[in-house]
N, C-alpha and C positions, 0 to 999 in steps of 0.2 A: 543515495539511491532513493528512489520514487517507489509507492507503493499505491498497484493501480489495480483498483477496484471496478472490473465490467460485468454485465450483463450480457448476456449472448443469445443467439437463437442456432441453434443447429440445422443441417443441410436438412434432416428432417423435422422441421420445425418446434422443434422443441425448446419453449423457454429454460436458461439455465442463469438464475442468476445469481448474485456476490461469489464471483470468482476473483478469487485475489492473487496477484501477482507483482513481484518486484523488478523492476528494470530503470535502466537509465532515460529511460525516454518512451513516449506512446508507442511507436513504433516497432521497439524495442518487446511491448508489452504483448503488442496484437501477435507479433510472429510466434511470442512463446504458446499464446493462445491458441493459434492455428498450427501450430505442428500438433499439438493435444484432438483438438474440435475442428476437423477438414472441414473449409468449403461453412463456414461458418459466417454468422451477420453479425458484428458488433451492436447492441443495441444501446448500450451506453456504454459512458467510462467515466470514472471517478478518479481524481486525483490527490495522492495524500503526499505529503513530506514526511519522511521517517525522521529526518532529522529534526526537525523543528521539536517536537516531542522531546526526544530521548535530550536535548540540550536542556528544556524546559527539567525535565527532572533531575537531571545533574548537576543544574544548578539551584533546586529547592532539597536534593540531596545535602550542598557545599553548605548550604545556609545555616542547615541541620546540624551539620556538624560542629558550626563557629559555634554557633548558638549554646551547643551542647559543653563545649567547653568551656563560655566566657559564665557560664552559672555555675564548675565547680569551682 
């Protein structure tokens, strides 16, 4: 799952931004956006990998662990 960071403008223009939402895909993200913010302008979007992260520390988590062992 993707975690996508927009900026938006409202039907009455009003700037709203770092809204965060999770979906599979951009498209995915706007719709969540727009059933919330009708009639709404995307003004940006930012894309993260959730996953990339949480591996990264799962495996300096594992590391931790050998580590912790191979010194008693």
């Amino acid at each position: 799952m993707l975690k996508f960071n927009l900026d938006i403008r409202t039907k009455d223009g009003l700037l709203v931004e770092k809204l965060t939402v999770h979906a599979n895909d951009r498209a995915h993200a706007e719709l969540k956006i727009r059933k919330v913010y009708l009639k709404c302008e995307i003004v940006s979007c930012q894309v993260e990998d959730v996953h990339a992260d949480e591996d990264k520390a799962s495996m300096e988590s594992i590391i931790s662990l050998i580590s912790k062992q191979d010194t008693k």
